[in-house]
C-alpha positions as a printed NumPy array, in Angstrom:
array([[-64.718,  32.091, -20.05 ],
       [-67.999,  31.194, -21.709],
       [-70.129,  34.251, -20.732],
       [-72.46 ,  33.304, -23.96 ],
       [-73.21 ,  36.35 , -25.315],
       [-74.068,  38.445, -22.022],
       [-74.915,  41.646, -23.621],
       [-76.957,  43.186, -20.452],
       [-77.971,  46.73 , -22.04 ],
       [-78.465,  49.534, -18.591],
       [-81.198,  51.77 , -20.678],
       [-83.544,  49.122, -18.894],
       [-83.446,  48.85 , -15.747],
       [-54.799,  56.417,  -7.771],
       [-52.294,  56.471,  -9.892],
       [-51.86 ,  58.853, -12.952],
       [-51.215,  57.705, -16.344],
       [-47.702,  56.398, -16.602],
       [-47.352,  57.623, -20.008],
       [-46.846,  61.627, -21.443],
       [-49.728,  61.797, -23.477],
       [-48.73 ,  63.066, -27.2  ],
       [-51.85 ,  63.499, -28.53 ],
       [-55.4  ,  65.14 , -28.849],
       [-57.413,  62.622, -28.423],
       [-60.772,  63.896, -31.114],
       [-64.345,  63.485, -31.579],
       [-65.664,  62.659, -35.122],
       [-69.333,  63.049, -35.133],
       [-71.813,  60.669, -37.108],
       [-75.631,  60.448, -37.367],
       [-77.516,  58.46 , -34.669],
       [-78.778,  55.501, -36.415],
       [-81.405,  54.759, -33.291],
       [-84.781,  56.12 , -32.294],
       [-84.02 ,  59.172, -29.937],
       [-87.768,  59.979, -27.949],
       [-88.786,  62.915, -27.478],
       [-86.969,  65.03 , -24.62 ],
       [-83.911,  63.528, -25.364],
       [-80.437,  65.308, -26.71 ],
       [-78.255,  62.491, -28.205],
       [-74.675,  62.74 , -29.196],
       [-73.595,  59.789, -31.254],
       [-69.322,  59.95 , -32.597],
       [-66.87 ,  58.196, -32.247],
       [-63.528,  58.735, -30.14 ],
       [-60.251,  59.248, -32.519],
       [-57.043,  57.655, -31.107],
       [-54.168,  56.342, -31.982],
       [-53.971,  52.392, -32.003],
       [-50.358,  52.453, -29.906],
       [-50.221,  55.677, -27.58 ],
       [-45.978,  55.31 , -28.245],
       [-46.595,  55.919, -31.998],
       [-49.587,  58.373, -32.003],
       [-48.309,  59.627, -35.515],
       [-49.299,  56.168, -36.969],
       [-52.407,  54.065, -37.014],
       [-55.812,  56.152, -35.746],
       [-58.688,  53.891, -34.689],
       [-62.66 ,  55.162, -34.353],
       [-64.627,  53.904, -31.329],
       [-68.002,  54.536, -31.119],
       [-70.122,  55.859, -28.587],
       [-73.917,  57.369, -27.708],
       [-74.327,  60.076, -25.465],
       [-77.445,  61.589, -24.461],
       [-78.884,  63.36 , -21.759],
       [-82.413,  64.866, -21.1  ],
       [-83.533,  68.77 , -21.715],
       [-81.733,  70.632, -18.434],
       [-79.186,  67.786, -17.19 ],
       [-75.679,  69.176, -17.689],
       [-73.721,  68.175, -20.156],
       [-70.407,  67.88 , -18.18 ],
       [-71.716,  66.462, -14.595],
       [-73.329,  63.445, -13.084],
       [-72.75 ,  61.887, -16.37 ],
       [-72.206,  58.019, -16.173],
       [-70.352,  55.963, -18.818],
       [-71.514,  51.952, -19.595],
       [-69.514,  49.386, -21.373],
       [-70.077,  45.863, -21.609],
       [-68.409,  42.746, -20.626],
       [-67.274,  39.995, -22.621],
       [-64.512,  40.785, -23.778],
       [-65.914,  40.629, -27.338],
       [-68.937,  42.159, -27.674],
       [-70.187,  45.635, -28.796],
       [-72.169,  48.046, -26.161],
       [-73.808,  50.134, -28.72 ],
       [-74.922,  47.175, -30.874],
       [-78.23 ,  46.066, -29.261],
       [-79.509,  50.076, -28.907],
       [-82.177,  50.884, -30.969],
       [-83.66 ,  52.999, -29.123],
       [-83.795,  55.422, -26.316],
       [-86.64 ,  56.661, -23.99 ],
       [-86.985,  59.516, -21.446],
       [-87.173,  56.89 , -19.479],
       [-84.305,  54.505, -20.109],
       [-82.545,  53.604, -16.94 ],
       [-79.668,  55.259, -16.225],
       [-81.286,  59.033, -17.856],
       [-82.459,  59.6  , -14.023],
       [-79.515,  59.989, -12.584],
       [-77.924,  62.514, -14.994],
       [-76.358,  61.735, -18.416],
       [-75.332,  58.592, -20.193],
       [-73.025,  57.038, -22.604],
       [-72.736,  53.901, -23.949],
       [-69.238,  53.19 , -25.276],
       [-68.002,  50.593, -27.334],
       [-64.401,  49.049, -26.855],
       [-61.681,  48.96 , -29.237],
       [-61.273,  46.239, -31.746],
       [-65.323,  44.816, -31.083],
       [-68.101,  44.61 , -33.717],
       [-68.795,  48.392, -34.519],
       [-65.027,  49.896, -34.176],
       [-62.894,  50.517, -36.784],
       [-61.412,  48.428, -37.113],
       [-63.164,  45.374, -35.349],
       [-60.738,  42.383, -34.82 ],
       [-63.406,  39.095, -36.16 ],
       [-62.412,  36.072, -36.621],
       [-65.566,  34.396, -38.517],
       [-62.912,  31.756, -39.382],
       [-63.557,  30.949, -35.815],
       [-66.802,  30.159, -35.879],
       [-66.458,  27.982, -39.536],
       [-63.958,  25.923, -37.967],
       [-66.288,  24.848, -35.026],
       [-68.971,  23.935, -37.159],
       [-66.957,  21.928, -39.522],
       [-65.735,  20.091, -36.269],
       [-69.143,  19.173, -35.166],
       [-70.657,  18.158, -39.01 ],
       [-67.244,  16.248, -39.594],
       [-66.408,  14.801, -36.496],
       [-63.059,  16.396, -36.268],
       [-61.049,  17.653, -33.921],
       [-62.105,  21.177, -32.86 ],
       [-59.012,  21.955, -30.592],
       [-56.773,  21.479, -34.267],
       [-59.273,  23.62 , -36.833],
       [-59.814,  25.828, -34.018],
       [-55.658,  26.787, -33.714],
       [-55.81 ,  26.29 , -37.691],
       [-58.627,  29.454, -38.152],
       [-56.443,  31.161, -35.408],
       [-53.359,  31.16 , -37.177],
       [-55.566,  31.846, -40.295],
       [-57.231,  35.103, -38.835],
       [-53.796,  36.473, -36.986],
       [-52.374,  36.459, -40.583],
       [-55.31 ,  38.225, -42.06 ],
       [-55.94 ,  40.788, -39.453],
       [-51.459,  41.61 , -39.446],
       [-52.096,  42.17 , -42.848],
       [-53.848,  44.973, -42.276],
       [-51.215,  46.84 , -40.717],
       [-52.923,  46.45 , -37.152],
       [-51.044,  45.843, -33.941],
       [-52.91 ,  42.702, -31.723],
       [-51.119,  44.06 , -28.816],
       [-52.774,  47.552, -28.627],
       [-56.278,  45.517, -28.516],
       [-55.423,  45.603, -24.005],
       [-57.555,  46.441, -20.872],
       [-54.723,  49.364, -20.152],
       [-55.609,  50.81 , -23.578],
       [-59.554,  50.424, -23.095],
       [-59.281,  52.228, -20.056],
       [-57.384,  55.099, -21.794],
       [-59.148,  55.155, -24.324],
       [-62.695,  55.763, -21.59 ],
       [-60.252,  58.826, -20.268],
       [-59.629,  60.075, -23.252],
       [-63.244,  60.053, -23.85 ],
       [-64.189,  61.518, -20.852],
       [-61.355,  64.657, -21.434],
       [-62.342,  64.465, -25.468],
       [-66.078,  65.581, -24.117],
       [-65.057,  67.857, -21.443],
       [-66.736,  65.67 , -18.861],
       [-65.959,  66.642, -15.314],
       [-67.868,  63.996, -13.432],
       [-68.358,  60.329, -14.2  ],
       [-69.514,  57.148, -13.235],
       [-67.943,  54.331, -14.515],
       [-70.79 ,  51.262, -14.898],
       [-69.114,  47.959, -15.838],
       [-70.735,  44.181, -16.451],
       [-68.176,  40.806, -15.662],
       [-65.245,  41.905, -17.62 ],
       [-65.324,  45.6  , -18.024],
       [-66.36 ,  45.718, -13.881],
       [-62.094,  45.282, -13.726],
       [-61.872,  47.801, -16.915],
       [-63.709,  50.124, -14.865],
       [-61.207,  49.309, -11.746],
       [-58.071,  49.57 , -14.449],
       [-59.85 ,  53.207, -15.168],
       [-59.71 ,  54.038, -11.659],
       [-56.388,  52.865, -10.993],
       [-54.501,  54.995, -14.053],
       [-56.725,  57.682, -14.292],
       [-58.971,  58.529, -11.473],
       [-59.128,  61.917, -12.25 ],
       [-62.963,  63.045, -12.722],
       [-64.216,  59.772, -11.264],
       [-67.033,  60.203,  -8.744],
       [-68.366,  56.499,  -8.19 ],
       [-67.911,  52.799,  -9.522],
       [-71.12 ,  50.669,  -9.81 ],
       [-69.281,  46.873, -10.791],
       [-72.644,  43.925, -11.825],
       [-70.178,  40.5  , -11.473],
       [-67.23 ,  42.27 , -12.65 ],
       [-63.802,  40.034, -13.296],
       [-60.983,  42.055, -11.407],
       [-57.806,  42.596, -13.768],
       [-55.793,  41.517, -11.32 ],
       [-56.973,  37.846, -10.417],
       [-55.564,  34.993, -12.767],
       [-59.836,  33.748, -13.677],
       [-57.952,  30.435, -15.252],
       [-56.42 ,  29.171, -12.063],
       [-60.291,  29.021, -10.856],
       [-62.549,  28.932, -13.535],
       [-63.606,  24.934, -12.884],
       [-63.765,  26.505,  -9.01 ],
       [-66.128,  29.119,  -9.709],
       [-68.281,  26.613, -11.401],
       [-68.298,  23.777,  -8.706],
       [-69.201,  26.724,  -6.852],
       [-72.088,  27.427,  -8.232],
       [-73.254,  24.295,  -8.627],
       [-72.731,  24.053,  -4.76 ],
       [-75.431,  26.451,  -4.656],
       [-77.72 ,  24.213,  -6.859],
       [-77.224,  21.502,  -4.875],
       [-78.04 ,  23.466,  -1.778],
       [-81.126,  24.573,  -3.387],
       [-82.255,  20.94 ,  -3.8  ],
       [-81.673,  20.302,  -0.624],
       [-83.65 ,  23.401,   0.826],
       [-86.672,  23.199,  -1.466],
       [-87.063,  20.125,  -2.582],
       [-87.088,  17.603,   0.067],
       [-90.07 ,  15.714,  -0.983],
       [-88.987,  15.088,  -3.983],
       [-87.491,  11.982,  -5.008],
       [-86.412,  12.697,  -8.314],
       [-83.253,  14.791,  -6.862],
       [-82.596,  12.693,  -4.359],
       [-79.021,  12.6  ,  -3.933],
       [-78.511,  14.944,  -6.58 ],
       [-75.138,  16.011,  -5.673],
       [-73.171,  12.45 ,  -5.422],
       [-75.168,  11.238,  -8.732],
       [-74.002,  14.67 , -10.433],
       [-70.572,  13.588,  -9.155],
       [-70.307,  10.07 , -10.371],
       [-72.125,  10.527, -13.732],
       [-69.949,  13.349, -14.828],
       [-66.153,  11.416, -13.755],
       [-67.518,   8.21 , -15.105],
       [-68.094,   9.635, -18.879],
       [-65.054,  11.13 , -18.582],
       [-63.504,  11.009, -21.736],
       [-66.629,   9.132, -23.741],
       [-68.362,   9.968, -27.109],
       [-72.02 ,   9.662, -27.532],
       [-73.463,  10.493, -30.838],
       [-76.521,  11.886, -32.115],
       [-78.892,  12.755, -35.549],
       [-78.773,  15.933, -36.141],
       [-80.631,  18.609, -38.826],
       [-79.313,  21.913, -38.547],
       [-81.598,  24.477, -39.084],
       [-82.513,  24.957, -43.107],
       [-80.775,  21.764, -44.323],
       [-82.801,  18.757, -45.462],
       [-79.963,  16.293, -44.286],
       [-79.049,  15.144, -41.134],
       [-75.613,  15.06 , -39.447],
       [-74.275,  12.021, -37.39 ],
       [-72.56 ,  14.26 , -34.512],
       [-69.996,  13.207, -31.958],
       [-70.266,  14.728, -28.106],
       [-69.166,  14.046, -25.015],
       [-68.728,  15.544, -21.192],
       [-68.033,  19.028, -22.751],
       [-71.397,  19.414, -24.433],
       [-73.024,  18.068, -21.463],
       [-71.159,  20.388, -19.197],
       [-72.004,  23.158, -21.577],
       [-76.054,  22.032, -21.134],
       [-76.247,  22.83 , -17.631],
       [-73.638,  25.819, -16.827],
       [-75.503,  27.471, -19.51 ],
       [-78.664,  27.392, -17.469],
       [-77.11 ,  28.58 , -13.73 ],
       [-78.586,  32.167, -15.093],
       [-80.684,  34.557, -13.853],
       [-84.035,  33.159, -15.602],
       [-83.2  ,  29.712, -15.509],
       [-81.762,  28.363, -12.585],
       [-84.582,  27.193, -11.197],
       [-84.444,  24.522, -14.055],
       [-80.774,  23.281, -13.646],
       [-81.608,  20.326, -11.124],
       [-84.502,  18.942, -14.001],
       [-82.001,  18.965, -16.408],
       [-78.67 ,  17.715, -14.532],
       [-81.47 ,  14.229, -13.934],
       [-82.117,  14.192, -17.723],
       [-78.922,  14.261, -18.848],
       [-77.814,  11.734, -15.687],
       [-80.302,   9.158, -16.975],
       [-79.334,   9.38 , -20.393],
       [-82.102,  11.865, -21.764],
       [-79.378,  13.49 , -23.971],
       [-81.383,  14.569, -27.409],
       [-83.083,  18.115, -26.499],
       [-80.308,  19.963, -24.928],
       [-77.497,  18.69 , -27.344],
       [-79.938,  19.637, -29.928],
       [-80.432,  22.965, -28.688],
       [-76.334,  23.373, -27.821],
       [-76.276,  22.501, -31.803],
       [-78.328,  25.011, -32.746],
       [-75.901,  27.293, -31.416],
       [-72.77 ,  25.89 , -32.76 ],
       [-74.312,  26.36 , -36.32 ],
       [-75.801,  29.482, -36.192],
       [-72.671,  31.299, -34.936],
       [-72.289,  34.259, -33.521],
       [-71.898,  37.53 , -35.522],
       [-71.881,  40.236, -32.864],
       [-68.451,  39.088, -31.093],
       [-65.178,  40.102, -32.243],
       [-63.031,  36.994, -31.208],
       [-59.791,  38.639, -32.472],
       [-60.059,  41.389, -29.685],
       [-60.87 ,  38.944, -27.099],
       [-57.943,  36.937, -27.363],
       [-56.016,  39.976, -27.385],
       [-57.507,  41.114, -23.95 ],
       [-57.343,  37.724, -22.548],
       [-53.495,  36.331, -24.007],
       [-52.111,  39.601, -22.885],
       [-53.633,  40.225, -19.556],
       [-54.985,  36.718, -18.426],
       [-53.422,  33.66 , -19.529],
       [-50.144,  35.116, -19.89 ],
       [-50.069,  35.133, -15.884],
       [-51.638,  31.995, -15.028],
       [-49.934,  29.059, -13.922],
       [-50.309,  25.992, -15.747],
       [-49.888,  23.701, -12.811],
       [-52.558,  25.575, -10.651],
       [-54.978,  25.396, -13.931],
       [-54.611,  21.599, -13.792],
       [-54.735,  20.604, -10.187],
       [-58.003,  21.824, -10.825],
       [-58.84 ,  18.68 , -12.675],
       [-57.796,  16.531, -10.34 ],
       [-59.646,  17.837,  -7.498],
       [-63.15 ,  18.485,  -9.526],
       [-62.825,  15.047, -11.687],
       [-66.36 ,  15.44 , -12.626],
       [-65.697,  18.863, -13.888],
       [-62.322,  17.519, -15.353],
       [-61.239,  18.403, -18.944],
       [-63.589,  20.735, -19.474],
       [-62.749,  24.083, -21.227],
       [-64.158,  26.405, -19.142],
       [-62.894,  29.129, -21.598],
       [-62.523,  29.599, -25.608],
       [-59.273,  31.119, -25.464],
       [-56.717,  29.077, -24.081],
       [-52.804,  29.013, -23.945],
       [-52.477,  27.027, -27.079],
       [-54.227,  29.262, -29.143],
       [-52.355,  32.349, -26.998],
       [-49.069,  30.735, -28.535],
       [-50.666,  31.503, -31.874],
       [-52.187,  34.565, -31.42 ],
       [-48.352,  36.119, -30.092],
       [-49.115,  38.992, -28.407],
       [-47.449,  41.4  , -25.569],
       [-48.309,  40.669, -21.714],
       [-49.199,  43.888, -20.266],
       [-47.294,  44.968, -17.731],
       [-46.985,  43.63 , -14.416],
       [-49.014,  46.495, -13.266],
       [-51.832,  45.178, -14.68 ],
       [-52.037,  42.549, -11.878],
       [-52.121,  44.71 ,  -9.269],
       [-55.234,  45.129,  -7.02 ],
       [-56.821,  48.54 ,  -7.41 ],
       [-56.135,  50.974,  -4.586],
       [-58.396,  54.014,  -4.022],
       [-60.691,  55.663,  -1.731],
       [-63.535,  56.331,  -4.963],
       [-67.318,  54.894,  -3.762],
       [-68.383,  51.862,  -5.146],
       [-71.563,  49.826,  -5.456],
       [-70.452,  45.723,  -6.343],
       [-73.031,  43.596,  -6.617],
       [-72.826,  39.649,  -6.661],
       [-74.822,  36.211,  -6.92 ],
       [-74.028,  33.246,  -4.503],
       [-75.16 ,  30.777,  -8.242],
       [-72.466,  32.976, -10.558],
       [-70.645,  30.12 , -12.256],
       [-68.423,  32.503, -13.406],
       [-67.325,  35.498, -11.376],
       [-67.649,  34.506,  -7.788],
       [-68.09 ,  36.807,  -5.087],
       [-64.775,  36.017,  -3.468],
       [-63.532,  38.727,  -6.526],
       [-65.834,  41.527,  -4.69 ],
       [-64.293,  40.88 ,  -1.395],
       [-60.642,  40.883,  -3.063],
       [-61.757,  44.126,  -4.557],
       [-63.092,  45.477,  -1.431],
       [-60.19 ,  45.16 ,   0.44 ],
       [-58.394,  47.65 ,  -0.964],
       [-61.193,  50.233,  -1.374],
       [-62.425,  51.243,   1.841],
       [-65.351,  53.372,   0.454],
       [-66.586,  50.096,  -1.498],
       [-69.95 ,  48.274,  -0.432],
       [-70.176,  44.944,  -1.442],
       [-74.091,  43.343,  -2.175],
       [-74.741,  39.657,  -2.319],
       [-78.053,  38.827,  -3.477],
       [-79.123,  34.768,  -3.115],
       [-79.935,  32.836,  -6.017],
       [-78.196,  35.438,  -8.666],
       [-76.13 ,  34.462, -10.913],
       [-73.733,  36.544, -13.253],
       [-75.144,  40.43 , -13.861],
       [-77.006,  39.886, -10.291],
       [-78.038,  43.448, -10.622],
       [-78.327,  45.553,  -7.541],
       [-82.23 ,  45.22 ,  -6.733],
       [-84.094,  42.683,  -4.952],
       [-87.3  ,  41.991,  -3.075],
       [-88.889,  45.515,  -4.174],
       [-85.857,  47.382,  -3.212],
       [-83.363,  49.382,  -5.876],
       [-79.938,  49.567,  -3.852],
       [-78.314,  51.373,  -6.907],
       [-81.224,  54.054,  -6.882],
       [-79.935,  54.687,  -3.048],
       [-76.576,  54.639,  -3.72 ],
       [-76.3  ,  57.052,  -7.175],
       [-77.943,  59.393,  -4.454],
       [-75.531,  59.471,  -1.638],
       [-72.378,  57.305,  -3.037],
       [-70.571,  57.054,   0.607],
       [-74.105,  56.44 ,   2.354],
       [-73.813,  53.148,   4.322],
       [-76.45 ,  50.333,   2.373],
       [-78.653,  48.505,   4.59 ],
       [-79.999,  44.811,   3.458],
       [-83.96 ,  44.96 ,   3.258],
       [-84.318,  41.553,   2.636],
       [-83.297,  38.073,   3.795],
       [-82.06 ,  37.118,  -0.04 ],
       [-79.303,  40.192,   0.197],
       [-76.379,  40.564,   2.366],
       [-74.417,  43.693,   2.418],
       [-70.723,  43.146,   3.409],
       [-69.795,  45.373,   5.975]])
């Protein structure tokens, strides 16, 4: 799933555990390396706990977290927990600083908390071999899909080396690891904030340890229990549904999208399958690159855009690239491909995705999706795929992994109708089986909608009074009953 780096930080804006826990899970404190404002008490640590829960006597990993609070909140109530989506990608990264004023702070205390295996845990699960074989794909006009399974094989023997176990690196063991956070600090009431992928962490929390939990608060989240590869080409015709519609609704007069959709449609079959090529100077060299791309890169050009600052611009660009205008958005895709990207942790994500994804997906249902979306056909929707989950060899979790999430906590799900990614038909699968759930759908959103629109907070009203029934105060946002 090509979330692209969403790393959304909040400071801006049941069934018990199946296991006998052997353990203590500890705190080791460290020095917070951030600006703390005035006002503020901060906690920074990390949480100590065994890699496998079976073998606590063996491998110990540290996973680091920021707690603060203001002078007078309590230290054990109305705290609420944040990590981020991904999978891949560090929560306590991008802090730098905290304010009095930082988001979440006015509704009680707040920790950010980093998952196991990503950029600032010990140990963190890269794979820059990843990222080198990609860029020696584009400059050499080789096949990705073979130096890509090459750098996997290449960073599976590395990381084993190590002593580490991929298959502890699981949403079942993230979510423990948030309990044993929350019992580690003594915390008797928490809400549990998740973004896209840690939205279904925060539902596998609920489900295996509910204990403590006073409310959910899911931006776009990616249930557990769906199988995203059977529909990720679905969720993104989706989307672009809404761009379409769009066109259609606000831009009648205008000839240059006229007919958008079918010329969308035709292009993007017709170059199925074709190589263009293009001059290329990545950033800091003095010599260009003659670079191969194709539907993929195109693809990649305008799903990148259906986001929350830029959708606006996705019909402009879908008639570029339809009449050939190629050279700026390849160029800027490029500039991506060779930069890289240092803050995820690619070994964890394909430990999170192999095990609890792809390892339940049907291959026949993920291709019938090519032959019903033929202009969306062959495209890889995702960077982890079951080739490179053959390589990778690790555990499925257990089948009670897929199961929807059952419980009567309060929660607040928010959702955009242009989310190319997590669609709101997860909210309403997540809904029905939480009866104290409200479900917000907010109109031209896309993934991390948020929960405010049109002036009005709908999270402020809901951290207040969690079982209080929402009311839409705008047109652009529909609360499902």
């Amino acid at each position: 799933m090509k979330f692209y780096s969403i790393l959304i930080v909040l400071f801006t804006i049941g069934i018990s555990t199946s296991f006998a826990q052997s353990y203590s899970p500890k705190i080791e404190r460290c020095a917070c390396n951030i600006k703390i404002e005035e006002g503020v008490i901060a906690r920074c640590g990390y949480l100590v706990v065994p890699e496998n829960r079976k073998r606590p006597d063996k491998t110990l990993l540290k996973i680091p977290f920021i707690f603060v609070r203001k002078n007078g909140m309590d230290s054990v109530r109305n705290i609420s927990l944040y990590t981020t989506g991904g999978p891949g990608y560090s929560t306590t990264l991008g802090i730098t600083k905290i304010t009095a004023n930082s988001g979440f702070l006015k509704y009680g205390g707040f920790i950010a908390f980093d998952q196991r295996g990503t950029k600032k845990a010990i140990p963190s699960l890269e794979c820059p071999e990843i990222d080198e074989a990609i860029k020696r794909s584009y400059a050499e006009n080789l096949s990705k899909d073979s130096l890509v399974l090459l750098a996997v094989k290449a960073c599976r023997k590395r990381i084993r080396a190590q002593g580490i176990d991929l298959s502890s690196y699981s949403t079942t063991e993230s979510a423990a690891d948030i309990n044993d956070l929350r019992l580690a600090l003594k915390i008797r009431s928490l809400t549990l904030i998740g973004l896209s992928y840690s939205g279904g962490l925060m539902l596998t929390v609920a489900k295996n340890h509910p204990e403590g939990i006073k409310a959910l608060v899911l931006n776009s989240p990616l249930p557990g229990f769906v199988n995203y590869e059977e529909h990720g080409l679905i969720n993104m015709n989706e989307a672009l549904e809404q761009v379409f519609a769009n066109v259609l609704t606000d831009s009648l007069k205008d000839e240059r999208y006229k007919d958008l959709r079918n010329r969308f449609h035709e292009y993007f079959t017709k170059i199925t399958g074709q190589h263009f090529t293009i001059k290329y100077l990545p950033k800091g060299k003095t010599d260009s690159l003659s670079i191969k791309y194709g539907k993929a890169e195109l693809l990649d050009a305008i799903i990148g855009r259906i986001d929350n600052n830029r959708l606006k611009s996705v019909p402009f660009v879908m008639n570029e690239l339809i009449k050939g205008n190629h050279y700026e958005y390849i160029s800027e895709l490029l500039d991506g491909v060779f930069l890289g990207d240092p803050t995820r942790s690619l070994g964890m994500r394909y430990s999170v995705y192999c095990s609890g994804q792809i390892a339940y997906s049907d291959p026949q249902l993920i291709a019938m999706q090519d032959q019903i979306l033929p202009w969306l056909s062959g495209y890889p929707f995702n960077n982890v795929n079951a080739e490179i989950c053959d390589c990778w060899k690790v555990r499925n979790e257990g089948k009670e992994a897929k199961t929807p999430v059952y419980s009567t906590i309060p929660a607040l799900i928010s959702g955009g109708d242009a989310d190319p990614w997590c669609r709101p038909f997860y909210n309403t699968l997540i809904k029905r089986h939480m009866p104290n759930a409200q479900v917000i759908l907010i109109h031209n959103r896309a993934h991390g909608a948020g929960f405010g629109a049109n002036g009005f907070d709908y999270l402020e009203e809901f951290m207040a009074d969690p079982f209080k029934k929402l009311k839409s105060r705008s047109n652009n946002v529909i609360i499902q009953e």
